[in-house]
N, CA, C and O atoms as a MOPAC input file, in Angstrom:
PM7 MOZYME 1SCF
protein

 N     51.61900 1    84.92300 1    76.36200 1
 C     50.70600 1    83.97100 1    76.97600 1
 C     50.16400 1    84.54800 1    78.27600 1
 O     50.82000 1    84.49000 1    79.31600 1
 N     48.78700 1    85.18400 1    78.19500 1
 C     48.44800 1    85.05200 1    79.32600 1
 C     48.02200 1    83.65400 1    80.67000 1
 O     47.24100 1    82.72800 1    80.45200 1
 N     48.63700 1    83.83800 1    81.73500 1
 C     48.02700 1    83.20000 1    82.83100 1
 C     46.62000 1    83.54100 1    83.66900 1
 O     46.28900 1    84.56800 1    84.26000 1
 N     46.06400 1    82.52100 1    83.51900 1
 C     44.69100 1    83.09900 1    84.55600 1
 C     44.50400 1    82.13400 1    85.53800 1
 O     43.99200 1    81.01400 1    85.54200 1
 N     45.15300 1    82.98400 1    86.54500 1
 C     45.25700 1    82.78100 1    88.01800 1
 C     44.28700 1    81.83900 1    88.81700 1
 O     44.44300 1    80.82700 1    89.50000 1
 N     43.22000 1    82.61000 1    88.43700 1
 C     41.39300 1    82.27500 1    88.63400 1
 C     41.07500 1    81.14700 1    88.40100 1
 O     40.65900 1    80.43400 1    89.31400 1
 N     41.19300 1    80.66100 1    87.04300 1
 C     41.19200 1    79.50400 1    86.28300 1
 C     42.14200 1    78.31400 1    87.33600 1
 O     41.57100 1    77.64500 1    88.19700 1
 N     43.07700 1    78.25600 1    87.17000 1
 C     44.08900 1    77.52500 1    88.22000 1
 C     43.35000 1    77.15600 1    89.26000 1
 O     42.77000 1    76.10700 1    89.54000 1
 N     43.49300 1    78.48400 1    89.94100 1
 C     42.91700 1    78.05100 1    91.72800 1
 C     41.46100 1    77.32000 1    91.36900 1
 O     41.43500 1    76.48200 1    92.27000 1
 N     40.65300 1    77.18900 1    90.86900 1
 C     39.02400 1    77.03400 1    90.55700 1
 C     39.16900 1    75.43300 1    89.80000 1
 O     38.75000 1    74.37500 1    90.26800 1
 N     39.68100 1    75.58000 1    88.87900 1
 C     40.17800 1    74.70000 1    88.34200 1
 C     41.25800 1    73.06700 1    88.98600 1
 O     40.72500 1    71.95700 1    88.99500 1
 N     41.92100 1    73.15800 1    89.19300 1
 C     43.20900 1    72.37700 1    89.96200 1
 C     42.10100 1    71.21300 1    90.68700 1
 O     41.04400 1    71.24500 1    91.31800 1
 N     43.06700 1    70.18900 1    90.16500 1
 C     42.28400 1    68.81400 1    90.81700 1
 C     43.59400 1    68.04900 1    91.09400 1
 O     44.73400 1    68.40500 1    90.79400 1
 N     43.06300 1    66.52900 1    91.95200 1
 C     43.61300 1    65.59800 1    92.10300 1
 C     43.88200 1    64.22600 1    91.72400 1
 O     42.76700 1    63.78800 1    91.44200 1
 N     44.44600 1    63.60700 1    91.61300 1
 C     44.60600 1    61.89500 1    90.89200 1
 C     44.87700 1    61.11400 1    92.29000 1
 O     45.74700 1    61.73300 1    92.90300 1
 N     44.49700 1    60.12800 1    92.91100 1
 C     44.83300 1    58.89700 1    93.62200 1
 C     45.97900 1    58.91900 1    94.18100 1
 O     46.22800 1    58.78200 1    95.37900 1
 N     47.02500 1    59.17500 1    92.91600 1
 C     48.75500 1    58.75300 1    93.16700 1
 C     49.20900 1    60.49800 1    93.89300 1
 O     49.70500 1    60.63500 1    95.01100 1
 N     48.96000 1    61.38700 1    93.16000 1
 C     49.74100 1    62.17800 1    93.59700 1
 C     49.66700 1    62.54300 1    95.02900 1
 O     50.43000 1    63.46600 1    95.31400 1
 N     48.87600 1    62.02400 1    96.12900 1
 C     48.88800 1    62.56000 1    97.34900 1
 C     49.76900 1    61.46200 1    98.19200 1
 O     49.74600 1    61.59900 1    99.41500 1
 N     50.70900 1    60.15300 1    97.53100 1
 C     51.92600 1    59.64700 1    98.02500 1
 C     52.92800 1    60.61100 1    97.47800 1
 O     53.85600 1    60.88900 1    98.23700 1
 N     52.91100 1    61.18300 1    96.27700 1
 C     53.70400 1    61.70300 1    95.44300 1
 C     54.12300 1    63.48700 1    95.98700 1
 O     55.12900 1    64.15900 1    95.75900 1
 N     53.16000 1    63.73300 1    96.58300 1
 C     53.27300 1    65.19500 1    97.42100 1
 C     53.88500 1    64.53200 1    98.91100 1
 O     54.68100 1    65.26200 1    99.50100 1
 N     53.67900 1    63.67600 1    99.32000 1
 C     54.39700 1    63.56200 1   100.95200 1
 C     55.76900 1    63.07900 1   100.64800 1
 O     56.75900 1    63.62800 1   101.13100 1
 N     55.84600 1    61.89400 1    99.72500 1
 C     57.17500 1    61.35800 1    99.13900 1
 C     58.02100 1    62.79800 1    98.80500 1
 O     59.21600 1    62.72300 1    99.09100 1
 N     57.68700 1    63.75600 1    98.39000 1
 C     58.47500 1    64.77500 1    97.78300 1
 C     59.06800 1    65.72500 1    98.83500 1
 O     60.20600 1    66.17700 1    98.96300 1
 N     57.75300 1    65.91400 1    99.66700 1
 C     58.14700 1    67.27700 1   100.86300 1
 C     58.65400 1    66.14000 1   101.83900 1
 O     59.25200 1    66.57900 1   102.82100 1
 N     58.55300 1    64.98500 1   101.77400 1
 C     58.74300 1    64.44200 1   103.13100 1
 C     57.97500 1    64.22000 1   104.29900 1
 O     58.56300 1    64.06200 1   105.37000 1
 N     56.63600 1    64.18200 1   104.23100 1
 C     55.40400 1    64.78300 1   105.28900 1
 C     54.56500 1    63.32500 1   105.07700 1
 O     54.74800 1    62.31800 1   104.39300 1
 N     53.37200 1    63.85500 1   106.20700 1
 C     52.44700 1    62.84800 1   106.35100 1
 C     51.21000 1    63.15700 1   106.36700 1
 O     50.24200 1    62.74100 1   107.00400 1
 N     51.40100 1    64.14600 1   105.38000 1
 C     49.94800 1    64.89100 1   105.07300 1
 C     48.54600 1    64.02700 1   104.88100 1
 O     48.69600 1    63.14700 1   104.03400 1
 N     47.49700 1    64.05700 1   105.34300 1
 C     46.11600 1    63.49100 1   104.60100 1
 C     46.00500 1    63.85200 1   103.37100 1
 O     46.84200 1    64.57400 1   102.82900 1
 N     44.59900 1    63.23500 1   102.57400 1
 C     44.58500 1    63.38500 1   101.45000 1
 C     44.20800 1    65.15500 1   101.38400 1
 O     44.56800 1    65.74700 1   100.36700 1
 N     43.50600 1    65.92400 1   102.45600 1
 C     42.60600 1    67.05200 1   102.59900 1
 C     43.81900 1    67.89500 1   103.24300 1
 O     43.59700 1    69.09400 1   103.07800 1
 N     44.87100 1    67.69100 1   103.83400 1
 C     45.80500 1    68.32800 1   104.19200 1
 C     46.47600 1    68.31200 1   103.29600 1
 O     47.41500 1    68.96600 1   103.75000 1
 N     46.78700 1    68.03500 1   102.20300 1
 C     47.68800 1    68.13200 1   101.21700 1
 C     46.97000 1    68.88700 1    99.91800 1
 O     47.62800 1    69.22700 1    98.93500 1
 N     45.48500 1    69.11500 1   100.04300 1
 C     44.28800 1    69.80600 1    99.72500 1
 C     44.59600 1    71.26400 1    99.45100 1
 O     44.84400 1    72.09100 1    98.57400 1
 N     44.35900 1    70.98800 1   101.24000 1
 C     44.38400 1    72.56700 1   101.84200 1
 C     45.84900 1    73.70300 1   101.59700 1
 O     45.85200 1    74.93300 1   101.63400 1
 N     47.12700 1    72.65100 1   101.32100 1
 C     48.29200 1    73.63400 1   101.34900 1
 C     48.43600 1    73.71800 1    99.94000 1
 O     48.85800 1    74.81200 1    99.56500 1
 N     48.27600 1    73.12900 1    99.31200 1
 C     48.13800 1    73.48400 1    97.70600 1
 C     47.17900 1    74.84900 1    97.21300 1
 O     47.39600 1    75.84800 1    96.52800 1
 N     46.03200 1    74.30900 1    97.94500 1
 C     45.04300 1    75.83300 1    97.35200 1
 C     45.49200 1    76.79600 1    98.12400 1
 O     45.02100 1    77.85800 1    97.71600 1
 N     46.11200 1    76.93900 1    98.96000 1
 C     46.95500 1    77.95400 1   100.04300 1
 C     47.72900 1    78.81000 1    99.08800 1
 O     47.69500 1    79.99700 1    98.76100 1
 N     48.48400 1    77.69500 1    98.74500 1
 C     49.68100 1    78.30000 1    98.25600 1
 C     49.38900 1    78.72800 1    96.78300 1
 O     50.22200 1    79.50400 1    96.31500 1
 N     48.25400 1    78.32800 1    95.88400 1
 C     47.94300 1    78.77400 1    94.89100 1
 C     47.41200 1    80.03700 1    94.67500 1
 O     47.66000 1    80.79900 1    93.74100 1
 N     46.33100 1    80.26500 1    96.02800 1
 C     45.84800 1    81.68300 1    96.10400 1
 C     46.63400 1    82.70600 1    96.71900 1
 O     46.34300 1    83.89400 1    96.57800 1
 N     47.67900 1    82.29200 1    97.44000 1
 C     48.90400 1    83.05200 1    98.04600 1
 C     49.65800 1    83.67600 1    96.83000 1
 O     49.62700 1    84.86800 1    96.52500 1
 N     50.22200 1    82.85600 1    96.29400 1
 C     51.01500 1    82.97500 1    95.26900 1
 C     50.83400 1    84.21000 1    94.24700 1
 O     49.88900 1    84.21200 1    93.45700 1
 N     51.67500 1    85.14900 1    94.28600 1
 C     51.34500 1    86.60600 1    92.90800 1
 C     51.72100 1    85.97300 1    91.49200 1
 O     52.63300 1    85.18600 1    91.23800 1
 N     50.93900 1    86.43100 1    90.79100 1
 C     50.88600 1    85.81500 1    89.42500 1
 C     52.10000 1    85.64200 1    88.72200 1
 O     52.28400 1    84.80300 1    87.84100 1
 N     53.12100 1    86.66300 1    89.24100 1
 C     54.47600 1    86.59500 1    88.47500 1
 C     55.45200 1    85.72800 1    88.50600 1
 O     56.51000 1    85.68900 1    87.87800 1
 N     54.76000 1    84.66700 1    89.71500 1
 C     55.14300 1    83.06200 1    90.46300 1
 C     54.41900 1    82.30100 1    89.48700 1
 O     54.71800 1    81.11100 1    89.58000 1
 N     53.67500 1    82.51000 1    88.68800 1
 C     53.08000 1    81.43100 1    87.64000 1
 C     53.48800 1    81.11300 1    86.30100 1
 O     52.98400 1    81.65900 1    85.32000 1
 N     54.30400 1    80.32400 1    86.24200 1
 C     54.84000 1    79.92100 1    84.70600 1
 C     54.52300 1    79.24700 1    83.87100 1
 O     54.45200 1    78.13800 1    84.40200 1
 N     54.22500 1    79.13700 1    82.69200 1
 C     53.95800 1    77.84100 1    81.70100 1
 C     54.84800 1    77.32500 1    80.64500 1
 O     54.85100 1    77.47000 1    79.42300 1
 N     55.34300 1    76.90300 1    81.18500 1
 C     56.07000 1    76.31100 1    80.19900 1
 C     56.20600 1    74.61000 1    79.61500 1
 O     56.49700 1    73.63600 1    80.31000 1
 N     55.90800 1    74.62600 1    78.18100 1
 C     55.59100 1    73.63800 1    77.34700 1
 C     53.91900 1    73.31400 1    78.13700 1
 O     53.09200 1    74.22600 1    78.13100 1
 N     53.64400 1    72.20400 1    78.65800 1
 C     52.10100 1    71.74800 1    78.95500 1
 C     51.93000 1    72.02700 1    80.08600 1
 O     50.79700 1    71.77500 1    80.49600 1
 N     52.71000 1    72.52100 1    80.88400 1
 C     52.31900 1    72.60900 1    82.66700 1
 C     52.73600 1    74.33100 1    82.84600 1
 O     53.45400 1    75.08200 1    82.18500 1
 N     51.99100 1    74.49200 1    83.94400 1
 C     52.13500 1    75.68900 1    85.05700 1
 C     53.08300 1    75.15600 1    85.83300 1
 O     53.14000 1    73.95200 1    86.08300 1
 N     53.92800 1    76.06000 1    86.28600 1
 C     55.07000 1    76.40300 1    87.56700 1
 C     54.39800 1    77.23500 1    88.43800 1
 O     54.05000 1    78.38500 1    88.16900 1
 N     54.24000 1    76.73800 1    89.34000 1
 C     53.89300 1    77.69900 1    90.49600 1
 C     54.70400 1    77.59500 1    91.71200 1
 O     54.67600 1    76.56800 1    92.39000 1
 N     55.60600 1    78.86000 1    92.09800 1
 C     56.57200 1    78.49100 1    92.73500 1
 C     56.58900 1    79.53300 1    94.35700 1
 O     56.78400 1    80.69600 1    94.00400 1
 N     56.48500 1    79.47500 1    95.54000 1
 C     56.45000 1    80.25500 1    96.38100 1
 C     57.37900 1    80.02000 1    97.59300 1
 O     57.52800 1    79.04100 1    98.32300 1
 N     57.78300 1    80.88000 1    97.57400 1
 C     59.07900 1    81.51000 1    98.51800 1
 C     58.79900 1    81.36600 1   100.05600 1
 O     59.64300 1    80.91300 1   100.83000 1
 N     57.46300 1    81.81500 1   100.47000 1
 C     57.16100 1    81.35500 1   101.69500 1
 C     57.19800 1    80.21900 1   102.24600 1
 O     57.75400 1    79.93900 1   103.30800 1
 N     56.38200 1    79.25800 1   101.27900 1
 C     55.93600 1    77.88600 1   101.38200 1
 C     57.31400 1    76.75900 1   101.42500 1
 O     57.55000 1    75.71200 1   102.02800 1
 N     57.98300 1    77.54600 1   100.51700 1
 C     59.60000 1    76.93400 1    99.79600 1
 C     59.19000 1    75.63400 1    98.98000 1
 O     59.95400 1    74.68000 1    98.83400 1
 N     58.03300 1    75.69000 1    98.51600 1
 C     57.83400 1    74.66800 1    97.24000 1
 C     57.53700 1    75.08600 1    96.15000 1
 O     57.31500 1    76.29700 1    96.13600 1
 N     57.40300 1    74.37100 1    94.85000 1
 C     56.93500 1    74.79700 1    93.53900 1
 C     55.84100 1    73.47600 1    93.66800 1
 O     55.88000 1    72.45000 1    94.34700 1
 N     54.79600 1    74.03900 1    92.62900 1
 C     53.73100 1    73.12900 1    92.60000 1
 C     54.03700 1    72.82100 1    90.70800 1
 O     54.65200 1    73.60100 1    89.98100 1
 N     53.43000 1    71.53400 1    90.28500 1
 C     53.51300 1    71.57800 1    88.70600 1
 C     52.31600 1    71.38900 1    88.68800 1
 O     51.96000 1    70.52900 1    89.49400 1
 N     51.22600 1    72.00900 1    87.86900 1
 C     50.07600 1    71.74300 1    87.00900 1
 C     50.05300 1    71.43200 1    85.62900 1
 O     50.49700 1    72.23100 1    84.80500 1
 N     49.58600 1    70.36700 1    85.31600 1
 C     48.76200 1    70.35600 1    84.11000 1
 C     48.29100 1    71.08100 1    83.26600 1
 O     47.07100 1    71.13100 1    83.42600 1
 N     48.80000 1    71.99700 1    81.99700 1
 C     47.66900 1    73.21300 1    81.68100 1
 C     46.62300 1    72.54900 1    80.99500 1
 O     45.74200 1    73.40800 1    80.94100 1
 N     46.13500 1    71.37400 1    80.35400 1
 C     45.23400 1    71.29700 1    79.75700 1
 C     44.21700 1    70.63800 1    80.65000 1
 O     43.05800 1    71.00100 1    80.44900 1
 N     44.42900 1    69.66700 1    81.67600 1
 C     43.43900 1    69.03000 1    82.61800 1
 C     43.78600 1    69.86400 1    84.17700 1
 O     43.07800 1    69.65700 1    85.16200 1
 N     44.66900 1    70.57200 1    84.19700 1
 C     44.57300 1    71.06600 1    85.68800 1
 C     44.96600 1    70.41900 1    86.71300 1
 O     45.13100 1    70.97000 1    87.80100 1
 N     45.20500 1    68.94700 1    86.46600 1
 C     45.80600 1    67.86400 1    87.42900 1
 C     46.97400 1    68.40100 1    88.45100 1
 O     47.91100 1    68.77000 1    87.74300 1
 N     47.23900 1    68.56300 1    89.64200 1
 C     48.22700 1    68.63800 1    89.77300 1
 C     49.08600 1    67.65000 1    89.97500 1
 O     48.70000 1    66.71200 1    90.67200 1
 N     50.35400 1    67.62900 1    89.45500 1
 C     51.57000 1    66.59800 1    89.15900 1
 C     52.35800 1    66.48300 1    90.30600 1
 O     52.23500 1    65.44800 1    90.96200 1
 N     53.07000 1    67.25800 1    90.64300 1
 C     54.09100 1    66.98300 1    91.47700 1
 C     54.33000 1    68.13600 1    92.29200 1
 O     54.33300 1    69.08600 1    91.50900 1
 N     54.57300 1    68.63400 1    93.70100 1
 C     55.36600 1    69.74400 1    94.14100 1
 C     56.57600 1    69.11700 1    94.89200 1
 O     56.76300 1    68.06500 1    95.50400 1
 N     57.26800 1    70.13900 1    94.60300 1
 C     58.85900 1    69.84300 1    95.15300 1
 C     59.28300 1    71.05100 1    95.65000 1
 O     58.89200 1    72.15300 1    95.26600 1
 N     60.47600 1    70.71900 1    96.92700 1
 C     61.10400 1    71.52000 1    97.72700 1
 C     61.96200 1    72.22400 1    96.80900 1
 O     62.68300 1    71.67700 1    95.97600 1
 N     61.81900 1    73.82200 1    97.05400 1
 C     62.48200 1    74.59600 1    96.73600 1
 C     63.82900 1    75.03100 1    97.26000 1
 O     64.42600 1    75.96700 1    96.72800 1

Protein backbone atom coordinates (compact mmCIF):
# COMPACT_ATOMS: atom_id res chain seq x y z
CA UNK A 1 0.00 0.00 0.00
CA UNK A 2 1.32 3.01 -0.99
CA UNK A 3 0.87 6.31 1.20
CA UNK A 4 0.65 9.68 -0.44
CA UNK A 5 1.79 12.10 1.85
CA UNK A 6 0.66 14.99 -0.58
CA UNK A 7 -2.75 13.74 -0.78
CA UNK A 8 -3.12 13.85 3.21
CA UNK A 9 -1.61 17.20 3.86
CA UNK A 10 -3.87 18.80 0.72
CA UNK A 11 -6.53 16.77 1.45
CA UNK A 12 -7.29 16.60 5.52
CA UNK A 13 -10.38 18.43 6.70
CA UNK A 14 -12.47 19.17 9.67
CA UNK A 15 -16.01 18.26 11.34
CA UNK A 16 -17.62 20.76 14.11
CA UNK A 17 -17.00 18.06 16.93
CA UNK A 18 -13.53 17.23 16.50
CA UNK A 19 -11.99 20.61 17.57
CA UNK A 20 -13.63 19.80 21.41
CA UNK A 21 -12.34 16.36 20.64
CA UNK A 22 -8.56 17.58 19.87
CA UNK A 23 -8.44 19.93 23.16
CA UNK A 24 -10.44 17.22 25.28
CA UNK A 25 -7.58 14.80 24.19
CA UNK A 26 -4.26 16.98 24.46
CA UNK A 27 -5.81 18.87 27.21
CA UNK A 28 -5.48 22.51 25.60
CA UNK A 29 -7.51 25.44 24.67
CA UNK A 30 -6.75 25.60 21.28
CA UNK A 31 -9.08 27.78 18.70
CA UNK A 32 -10.72 26.26 15.99
CA UNK A 33 -7.47 27.73 13.56
CA UNK A 34 -4.97 26.83 16.27
CA UNK A 35 -5.82 23.41 16.30
CA UNK A 36 -5.68 24.01 12.28
CA UNK A 37 -2.39 25.14 12.28
CA UNK A 38 -0.70 22.22 14.58
CA UNK A 39 -2.23 19.49 12.70
CA UNK A 40 -0.99 20.68 9.20
CA UNK A 41 2.37 21.28 11.14
CA UNK A 42 2.65 18.18 12.18
CA UNK A 43 1.41 16.52 8.98
CA UNK A 44 3.98 18.24 6.79
CA UNK A 45 6.65 17.69 9.54
CA UNK A 46 6.04 14.26 9.79
CA UNK A 47 8.49 11.61 7.38
CA UNK A 48 6.36 9.30 5.61
CA UNK A 49 7.55 6.26 7.55
CA UNK A 50 5.29 8.01 10.50
CA UNK A 51 2.28 7.32 8.18
CA UNK A 52 0.24 4.23 8.68
CA UNK A 53 -2.96 2.76 7.35
CA UNK A 54 -4.40 0.58 8.84
CA UNK A 55 -7.98 -0.91 8.14
CA UNK A 56 -9.89 2.77 7.06
CA UNK A 57 -7.67 5.39 8.73
CA UNK A 58 -4.06 6.84 8.52
CA UNK A 59 -1.79 6.92 11.72
CA UNK A 60 0.20 9.69 11.76
CA UNK A 61 2.38 9.69 14.60
CA UNK A 62 5.30 12.32 15.61
CA UNK A 63 7.84 12.19 18.17
CA UNK A 64 8.44 15.85 18.36
CA UNK A 65 4.93 16.93 18.69
CA UNK A 66 4.34 13.65 21.08
CA UNK A 67 0.93 13.09 19.38
CA UNK A 68 -0.55 10.73 16.79
CA UNK A 69 -3.15 12.20 14.56
CA UNK A 70 -6.05 9.56 13.08
CA UNK A 71 -7.35 10.27 9.54
CA UNK A 72 -9.99 9.03 7.66
CA UNK A 73 -8.60 7.31 4.44
CA UNK A 74 -11.61 7.60 2.40
CA UNK A 75 -12.99 11.30 3.39
CA UNK A 76 -9.75 12.67 4.96
CA UNK A 77 -11.67 13.82 8.08
CA UNK A 78 -9.53 14.07 10.78
CA UNK A 79 -10.81 11.92 13.86
CA UNK A 80 -9.00 12.14 16.79
CA UNK A 81 -5.22 12.99 17.96
CA UNK A 82 -3.93 11.66 21.10
CA UNK A 83 -0.94 12.04 23.41
CA UNK A 84 1.77 9.92 22.71
Amino acid sequence: MIINKNEIVKKHCYTKLVYGRINKKLKSYFSNEESEALIKKVLEESPLENYIKKGKNFYISNEEHHIKITINSNTFSVITVDKL
